[in-house]
KEMI-34771 format. One line per 8 residues: their letters; for each residue y, z, x of N, C-alpha, C, O. Coordinates in steps of 0.1 Angstrom, whole numbers, m for minus. Atoms other than C-alpha are relative to their C-alpha. Example, Ala and Ser with C-alpha at 12.3 -4.5 7.8 and 13.67 -1.06 7.14 Angstrom:
REM KEMI-34771
AS> m12:0:9:m45:78:123:12:0:9:12:7:19; m11:0:m9:m11:71:137:11:8:m8:22:9:m3
REM end
This chain:
REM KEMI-34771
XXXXXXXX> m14:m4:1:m225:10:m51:0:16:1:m6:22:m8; 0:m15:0:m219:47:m41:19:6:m3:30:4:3; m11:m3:3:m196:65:m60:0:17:5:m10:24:7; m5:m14:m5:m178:101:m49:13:1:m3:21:m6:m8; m16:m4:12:m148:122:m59:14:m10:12:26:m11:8; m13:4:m6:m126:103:m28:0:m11:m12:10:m11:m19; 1:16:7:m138:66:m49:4:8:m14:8:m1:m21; m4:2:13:m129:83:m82:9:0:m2:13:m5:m13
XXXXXXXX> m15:1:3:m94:91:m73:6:m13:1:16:m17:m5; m3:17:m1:m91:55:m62:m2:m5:m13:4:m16:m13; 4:11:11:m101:41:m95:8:7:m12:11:1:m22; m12:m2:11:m78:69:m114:13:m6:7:20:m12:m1; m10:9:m7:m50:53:m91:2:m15:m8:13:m20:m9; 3:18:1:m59:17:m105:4:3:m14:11:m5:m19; 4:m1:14:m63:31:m139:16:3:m3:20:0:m13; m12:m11:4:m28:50:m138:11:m16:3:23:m15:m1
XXXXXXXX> m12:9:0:m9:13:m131:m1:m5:m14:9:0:m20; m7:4:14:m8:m2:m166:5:7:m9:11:1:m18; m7:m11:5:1:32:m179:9:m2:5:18:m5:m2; m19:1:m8:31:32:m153:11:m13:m9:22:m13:m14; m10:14:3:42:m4:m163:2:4:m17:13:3:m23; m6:m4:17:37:8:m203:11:9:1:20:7:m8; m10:m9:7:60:37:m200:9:m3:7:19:4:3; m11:3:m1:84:22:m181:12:m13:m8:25:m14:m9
XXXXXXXX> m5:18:8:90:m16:m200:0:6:m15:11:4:m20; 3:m6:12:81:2:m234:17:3:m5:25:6:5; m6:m4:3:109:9:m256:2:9:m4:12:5:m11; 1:m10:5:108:43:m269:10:7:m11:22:9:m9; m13:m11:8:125:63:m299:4:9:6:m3:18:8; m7:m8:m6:152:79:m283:m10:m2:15:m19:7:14; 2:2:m12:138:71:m249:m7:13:4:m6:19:15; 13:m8:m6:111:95:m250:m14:4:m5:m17:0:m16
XXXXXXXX> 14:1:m1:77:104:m247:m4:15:m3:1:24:4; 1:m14:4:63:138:m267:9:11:5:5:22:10; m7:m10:m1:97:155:m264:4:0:13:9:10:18; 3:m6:m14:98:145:m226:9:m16:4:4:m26:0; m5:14:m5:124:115:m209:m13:m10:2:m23:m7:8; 11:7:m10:102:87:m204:1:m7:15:m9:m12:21; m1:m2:m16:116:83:m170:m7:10:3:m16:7:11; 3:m7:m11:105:116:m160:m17:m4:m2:m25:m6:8
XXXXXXXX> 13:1:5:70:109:m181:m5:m15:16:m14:m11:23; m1:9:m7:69:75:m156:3:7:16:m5:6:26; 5:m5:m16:77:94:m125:m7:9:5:m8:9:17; 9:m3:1:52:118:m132:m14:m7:8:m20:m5:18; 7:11:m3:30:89:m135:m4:m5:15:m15:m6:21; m3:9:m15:38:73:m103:m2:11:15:m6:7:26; 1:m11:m6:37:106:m84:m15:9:2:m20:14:12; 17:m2:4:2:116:m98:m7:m11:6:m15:m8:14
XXXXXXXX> 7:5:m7:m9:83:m85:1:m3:16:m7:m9:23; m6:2:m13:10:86:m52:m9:10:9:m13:8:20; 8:m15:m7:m8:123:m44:m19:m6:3:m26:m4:13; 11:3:m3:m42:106:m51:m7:m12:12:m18:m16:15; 0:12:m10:m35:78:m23:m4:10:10:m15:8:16; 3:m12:m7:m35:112:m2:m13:6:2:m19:8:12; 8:m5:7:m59:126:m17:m13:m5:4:m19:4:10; 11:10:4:m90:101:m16:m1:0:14:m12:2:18
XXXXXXXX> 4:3:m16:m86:96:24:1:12:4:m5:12:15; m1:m9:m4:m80:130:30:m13:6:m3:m19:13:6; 13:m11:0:m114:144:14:m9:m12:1:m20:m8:m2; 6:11:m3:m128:109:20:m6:5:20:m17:5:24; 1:m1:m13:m125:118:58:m7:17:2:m16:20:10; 4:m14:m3:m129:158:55:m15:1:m5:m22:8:2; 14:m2:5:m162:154:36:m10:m9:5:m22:m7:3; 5:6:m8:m173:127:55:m5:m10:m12:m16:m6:m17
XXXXXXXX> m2:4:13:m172:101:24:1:m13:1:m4:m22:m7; m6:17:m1:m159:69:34:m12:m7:1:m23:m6:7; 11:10:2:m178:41:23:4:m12:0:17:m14:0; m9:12:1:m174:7:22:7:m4:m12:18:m9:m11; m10:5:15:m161:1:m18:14:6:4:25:0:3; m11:m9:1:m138:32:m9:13:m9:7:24:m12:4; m14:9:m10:m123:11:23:6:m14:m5:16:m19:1; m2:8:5:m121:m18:1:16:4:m11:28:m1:m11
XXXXXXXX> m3:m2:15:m108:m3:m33:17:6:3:27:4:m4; m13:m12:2:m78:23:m18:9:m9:2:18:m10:m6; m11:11:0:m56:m8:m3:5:m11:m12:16:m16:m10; 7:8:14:m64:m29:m37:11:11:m10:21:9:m16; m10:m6:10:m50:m1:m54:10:7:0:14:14:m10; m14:m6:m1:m19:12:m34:5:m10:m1:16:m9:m4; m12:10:m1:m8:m23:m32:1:m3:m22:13:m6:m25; m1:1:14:m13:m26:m76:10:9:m7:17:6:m17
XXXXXXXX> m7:m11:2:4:4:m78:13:m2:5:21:m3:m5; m16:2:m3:38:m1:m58:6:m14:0:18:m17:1; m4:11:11:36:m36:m71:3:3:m7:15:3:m6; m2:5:11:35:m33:m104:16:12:m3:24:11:m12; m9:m7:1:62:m4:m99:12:m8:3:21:m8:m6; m11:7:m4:86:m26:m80:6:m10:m12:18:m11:m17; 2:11:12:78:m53:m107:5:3:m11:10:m6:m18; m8:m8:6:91:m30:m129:16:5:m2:24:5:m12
XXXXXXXX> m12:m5:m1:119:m17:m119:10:m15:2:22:m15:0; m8:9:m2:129:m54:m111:4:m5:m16:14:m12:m17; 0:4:13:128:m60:m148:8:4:m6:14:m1:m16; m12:m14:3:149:m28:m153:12:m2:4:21:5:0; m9:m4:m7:175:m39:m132:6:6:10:18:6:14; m5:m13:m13:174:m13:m105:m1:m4:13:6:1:21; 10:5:m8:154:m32:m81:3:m15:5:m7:m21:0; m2:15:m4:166:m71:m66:m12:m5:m2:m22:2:m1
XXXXXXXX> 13:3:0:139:m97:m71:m5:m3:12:m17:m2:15; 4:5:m17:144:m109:m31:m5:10:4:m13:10:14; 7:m12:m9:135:m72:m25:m11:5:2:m18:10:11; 21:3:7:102:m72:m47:m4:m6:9:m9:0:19; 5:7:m7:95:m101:m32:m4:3:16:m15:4:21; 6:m5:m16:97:m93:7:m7:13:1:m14:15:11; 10:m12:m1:81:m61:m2:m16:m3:m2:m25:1:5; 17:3:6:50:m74:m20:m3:m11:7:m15:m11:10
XXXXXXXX> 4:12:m7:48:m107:m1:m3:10:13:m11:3:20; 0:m3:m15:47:m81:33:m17:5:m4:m27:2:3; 15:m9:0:16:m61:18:m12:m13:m4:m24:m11:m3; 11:2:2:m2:m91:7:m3:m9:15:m14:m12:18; 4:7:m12:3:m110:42:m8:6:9:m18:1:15; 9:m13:m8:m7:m75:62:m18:m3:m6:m27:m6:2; 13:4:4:m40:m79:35:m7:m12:8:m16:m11:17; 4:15:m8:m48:m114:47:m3:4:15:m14:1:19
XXXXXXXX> 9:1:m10:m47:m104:84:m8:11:3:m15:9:13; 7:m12:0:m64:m72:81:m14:m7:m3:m23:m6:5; 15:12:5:m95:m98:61:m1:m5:12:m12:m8:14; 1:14:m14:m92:m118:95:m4:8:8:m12:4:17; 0:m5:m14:m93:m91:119:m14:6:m2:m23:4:6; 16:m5:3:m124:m73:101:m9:m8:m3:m20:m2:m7; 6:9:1:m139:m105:96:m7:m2:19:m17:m6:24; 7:2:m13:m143:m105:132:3:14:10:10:16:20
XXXXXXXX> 7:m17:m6:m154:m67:139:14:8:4:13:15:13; m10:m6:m11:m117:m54:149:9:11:m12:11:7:m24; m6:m9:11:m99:m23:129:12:m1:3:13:6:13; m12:m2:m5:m63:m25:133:2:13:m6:m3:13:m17; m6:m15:4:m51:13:127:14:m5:m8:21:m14:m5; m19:m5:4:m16:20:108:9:4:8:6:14:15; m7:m3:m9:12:21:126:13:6:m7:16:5:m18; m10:m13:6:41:47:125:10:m7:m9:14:m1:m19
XXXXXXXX> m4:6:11:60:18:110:m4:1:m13:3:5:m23; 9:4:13:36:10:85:m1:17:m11:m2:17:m23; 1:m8:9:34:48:74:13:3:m3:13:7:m15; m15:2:2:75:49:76:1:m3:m14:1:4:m23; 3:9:11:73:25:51:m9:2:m14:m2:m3:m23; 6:m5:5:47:36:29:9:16:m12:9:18:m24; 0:m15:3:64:74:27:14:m6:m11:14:m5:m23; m14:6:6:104:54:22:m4:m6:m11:5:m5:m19
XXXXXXXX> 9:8:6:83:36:0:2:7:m19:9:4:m29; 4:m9:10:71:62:m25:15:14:m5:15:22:m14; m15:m10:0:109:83:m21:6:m11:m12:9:m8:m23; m10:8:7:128:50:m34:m6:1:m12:2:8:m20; 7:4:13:105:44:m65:5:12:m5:15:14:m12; m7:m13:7:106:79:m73:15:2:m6:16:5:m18; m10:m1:6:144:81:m74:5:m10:m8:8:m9:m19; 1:16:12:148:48:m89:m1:4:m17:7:4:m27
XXXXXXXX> 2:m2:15:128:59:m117:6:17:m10:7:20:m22; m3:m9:3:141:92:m120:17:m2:m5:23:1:m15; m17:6:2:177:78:m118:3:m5:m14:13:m1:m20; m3:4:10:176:62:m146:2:4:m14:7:m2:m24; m1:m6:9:171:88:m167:3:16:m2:10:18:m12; m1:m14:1:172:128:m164:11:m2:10:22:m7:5; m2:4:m16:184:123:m128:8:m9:6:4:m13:17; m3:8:m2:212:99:m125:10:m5:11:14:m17:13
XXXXXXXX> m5:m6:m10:229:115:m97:m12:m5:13:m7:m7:25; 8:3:m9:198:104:m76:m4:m17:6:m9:m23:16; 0:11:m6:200:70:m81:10:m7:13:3:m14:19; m6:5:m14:226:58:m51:m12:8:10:m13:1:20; 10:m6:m11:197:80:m30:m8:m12:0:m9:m20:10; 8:14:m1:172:53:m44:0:m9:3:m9:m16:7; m4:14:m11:193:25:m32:m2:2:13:m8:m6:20; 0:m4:m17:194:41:1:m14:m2:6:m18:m4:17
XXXXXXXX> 18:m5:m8:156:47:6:m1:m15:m3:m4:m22:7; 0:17:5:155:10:m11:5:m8:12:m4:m14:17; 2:3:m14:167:m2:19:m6:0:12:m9:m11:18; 9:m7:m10:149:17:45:m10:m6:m4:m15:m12:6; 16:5:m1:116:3:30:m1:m16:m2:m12:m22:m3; m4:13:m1:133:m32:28:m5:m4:17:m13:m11:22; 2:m1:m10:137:m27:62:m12:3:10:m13:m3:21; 13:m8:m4:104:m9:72:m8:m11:m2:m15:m14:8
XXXXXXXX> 11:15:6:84:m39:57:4:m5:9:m2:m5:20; m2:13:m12:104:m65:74:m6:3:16:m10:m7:22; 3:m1:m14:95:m49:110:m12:8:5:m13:11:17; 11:m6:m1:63:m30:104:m6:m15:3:m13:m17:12; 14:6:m1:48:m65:94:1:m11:10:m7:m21:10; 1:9:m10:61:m82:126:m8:5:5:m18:0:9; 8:m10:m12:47:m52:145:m10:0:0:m16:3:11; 15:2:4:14:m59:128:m4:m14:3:m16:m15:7
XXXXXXXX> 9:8:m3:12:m93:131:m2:m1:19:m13:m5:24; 3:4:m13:17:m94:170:m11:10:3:m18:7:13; 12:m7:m6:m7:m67:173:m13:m2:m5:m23:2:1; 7:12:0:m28:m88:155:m8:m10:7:m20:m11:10; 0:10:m14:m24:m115:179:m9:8:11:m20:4:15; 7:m6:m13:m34:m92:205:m8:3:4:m13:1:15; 15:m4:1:m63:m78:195:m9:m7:m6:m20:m1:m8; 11:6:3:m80:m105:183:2:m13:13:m5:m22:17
XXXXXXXX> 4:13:m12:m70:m126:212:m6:6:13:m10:m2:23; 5:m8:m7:m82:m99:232:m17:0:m5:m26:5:2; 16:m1:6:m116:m103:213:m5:m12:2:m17:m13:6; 5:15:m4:m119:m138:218:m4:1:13:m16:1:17; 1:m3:m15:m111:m134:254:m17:8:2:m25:1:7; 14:m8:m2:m145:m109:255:m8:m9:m2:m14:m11:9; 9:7:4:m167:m133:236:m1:m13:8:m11:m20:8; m2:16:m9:m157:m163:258:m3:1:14:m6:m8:20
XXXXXXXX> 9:m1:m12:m168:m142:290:m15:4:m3:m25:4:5; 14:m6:2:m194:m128:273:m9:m12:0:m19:m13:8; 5:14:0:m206:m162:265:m2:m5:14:m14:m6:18; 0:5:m13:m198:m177:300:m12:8:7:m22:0:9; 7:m8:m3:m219:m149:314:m13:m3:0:m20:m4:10; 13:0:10:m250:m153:291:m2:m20:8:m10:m25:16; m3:13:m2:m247:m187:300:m8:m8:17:m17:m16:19; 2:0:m12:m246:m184:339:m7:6:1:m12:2:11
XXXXXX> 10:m5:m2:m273:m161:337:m14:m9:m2:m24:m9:6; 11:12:3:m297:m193:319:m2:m3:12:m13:m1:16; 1:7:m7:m288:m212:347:m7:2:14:m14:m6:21; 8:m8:m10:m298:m187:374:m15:m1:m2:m22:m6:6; 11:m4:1:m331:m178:356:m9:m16:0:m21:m17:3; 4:13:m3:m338:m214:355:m1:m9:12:m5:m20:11
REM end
């Protein structure tokens, strides 16, 4: 197992979601946290773990770093992370549960074909959707959680981005599965001349 500072921000990432969900479900005297909203303490939270999603592939890539746990661990724990936020906020009231749902149902189907495509050698890249999504992503939550407390002027903003990333899901993870489709039927296709090939060459040399 090789650990490095990209793999350690990934695993303060991981660390920083049951802290998020405590200070947001938590009841607090006077609704705060050492003198401090626990909204803002919570979007802190969520913000600190948002920079390290950045962070981790950025000096992962610049230092030349990436490993396999890393490529494993950072998807693992952006999807834990704006799970358990959504999951949250649906609890709060701010958040629909059909919207949770199509959100977190999109990241774990994307998981699944991503396992399938690298199961058989193929990397699908991120697509401008997919980071769309991602950015709308990390805006809604933010205002959301901010809204609710210091900030209350910003919640109709969080509805708004709350859409956009409703939306962004729904048509990133078409966009993903057909290119899916493509590139692994495009891999088949290879292996099936490649085969034929190998094949017709026996028959020659025989």
């Amino acid at each position: 197992m090789s650990w490095n500072l990209p793999n350690a921000l990934t695993l303060v990432r991981m660390v920083l979601v049951p802290l998020l969900v405590v200070v947001l479900l938590t009841e607090f005297e006077g609704r705060q946290i050492l003198g401090m909203p626990k909204e803002l303490v919570g979007a802190a939270i969520f913000g600190i773990a948002s920079l390290t999603d950045f962070l981790d592939g950025y000096l992962a890539r610049r230092r030349k770093q990436v490993t396999r746990i890393g490529q494993m661990m950072d998807p693992i724990a952006d999807k834990l992370l704006t799970s358990a936020a959504f999951i949250s906020l649906v609890q709060l009231g701010d958040v629909q549960a059909w919207m949770a749902a199509l959100i977190i149902g999109r990241e774990i189907a994307i998981t699944g074909l991503r396992s399938l495509a690298h199961a058989r050698g193929i990397t699908i890249p991120a697509s401008r959707l997919g980071k769309m999504k991602m950015a709308s992503q990390v805006t809604a939550i933010l205002l959301l959680i901010l809204g609710r407390g210091p900030l209350p002027w910003v919640a109709p903003l969080g509805q708004i981005a709350l859409w956009v990333v409703v939306a962004a899901a729904a048509v990133s993870a078409i966009d993903y599965y057909f290119r899916f489709q493509r590139l692994t039927g495009a891999r088949v296709t290879d292996v099936n001349i490649a085969r034929e090939r190998r094949q017709e060459d026996r028959r020659r040399a025989s």
